[in-house]
N, C-alpha and C positions, 0 to 999 in steps of 0.2 A: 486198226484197219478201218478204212471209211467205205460206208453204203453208200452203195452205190444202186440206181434207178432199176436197173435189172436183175440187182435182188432182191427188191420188194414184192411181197405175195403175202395175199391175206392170212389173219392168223388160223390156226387148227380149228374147224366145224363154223366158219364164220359163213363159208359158202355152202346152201343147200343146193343139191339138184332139183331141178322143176318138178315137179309130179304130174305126170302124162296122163290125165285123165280119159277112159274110153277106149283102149289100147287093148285091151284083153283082159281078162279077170288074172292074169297074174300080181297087178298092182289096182289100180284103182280102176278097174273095167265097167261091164255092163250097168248103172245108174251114176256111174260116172260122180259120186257122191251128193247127187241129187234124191234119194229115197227114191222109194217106191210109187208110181202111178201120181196121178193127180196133172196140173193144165203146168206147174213148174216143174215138172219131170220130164215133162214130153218138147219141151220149145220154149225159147224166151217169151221174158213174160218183161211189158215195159215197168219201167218205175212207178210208182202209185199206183198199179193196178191192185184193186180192193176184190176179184173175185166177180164183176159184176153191179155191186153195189157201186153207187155213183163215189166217186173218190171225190178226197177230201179237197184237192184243190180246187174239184167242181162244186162242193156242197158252200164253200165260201165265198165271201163277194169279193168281187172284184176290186173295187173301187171303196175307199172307206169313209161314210158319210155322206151328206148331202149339201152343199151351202148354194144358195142362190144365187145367180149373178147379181142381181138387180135388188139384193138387199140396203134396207135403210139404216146404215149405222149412227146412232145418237150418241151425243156425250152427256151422260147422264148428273144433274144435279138437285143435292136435296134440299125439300123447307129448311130443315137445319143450319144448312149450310150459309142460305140466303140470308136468316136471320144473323145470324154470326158475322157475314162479310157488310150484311147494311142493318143495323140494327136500327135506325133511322123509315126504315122502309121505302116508301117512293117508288117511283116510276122505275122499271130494270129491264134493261131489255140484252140481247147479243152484245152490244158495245159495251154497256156495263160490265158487265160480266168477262169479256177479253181484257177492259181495264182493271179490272180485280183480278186477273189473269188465272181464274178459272178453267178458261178453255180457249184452242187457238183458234184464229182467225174462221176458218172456212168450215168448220163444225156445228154439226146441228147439235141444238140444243133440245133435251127433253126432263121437265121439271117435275120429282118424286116425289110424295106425301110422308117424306121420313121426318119426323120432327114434330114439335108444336111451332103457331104462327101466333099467338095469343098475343093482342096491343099490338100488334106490327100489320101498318097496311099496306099490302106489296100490289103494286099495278104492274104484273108480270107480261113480259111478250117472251115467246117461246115458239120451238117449230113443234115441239107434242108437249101433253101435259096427261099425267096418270089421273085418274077419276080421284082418288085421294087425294090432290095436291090440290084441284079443282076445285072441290067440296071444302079443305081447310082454309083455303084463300080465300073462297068468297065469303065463309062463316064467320070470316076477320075483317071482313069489309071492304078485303079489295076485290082485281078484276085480274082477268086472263084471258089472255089475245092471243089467238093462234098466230104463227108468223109463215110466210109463204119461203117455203123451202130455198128457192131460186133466187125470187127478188127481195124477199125481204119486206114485203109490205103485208100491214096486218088484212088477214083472211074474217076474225070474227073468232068469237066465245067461243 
């Protein structure tokens, strides 16, 4: 014989009845399973409420971090590096550097003191240059030119 839709019913103890909380002490009555006294016995209490103390979604920040709008991102490059791609030395500037395809076109460049420069005379242009990178280039005989962020024309030492 086939089942049919109007004998289906759930299987034995699968359905419980509600429990009527507050109804009289013959089932779950007077604290209505809330315990006894206190501020969640007497009335809702919202979500994260900590008793008073500042809650935890208030003690944290909002927002994570700080970044600047108006920050200077450089593409950093080091002595080492320089030495490596010209070992010849010479004059290097942006365009050098894009044709060695070190970095692309519209990036500023800022040149690090990682390396030695030793026999290598670099007459470097750059938009920044690290106080170490400064001190080892000129100690080797060359020079370093700030370069104008915008245009492009040297600013000076």
């Amino acid at each position: 014989m086939a089942i049919r839709i109007h004998d289906l019913q759930p299987a034995p103890g699968a359905k419980k009845a509600k429990t009527r909380v507050g109804r009289g002490e013959g089932s779950k009555g007077k604290t209505a399973g809330r315990g006894t006294k206190g501020t969640k016995a007497r009335k809702n209490v919202k979500p994260g409420f900590e008793g008073g103390q500042m809650p935890l979604q208030v003690r944290l920040p909002k927002l994570k971090g700080f970044k600047p709008h108006n920050r200077t991102v450089y593409q950093v490059v080091n002595l080492d590096r320089l030495v490596e791609l010209f070992p010849d030395g010479g004059e290097i500037g942006p365009e050098r550097l894009i044709e060695a395809g070190v970095l692309n076109k519209k990036e500023l460049i800022k040149v690090l003191g990682s390396g030695e420069v030793e026999g290598v005379k670099f007459d470097l242009k750059a938009h920044a240059f690290s106080a170490s990178a400064t001190t080892k280039v000129t100690a080797a005989g060359g020079t370093t030119t700030v370069v104008d962020k915008k245009t492009g024309e040297a600013l000076g030492e």
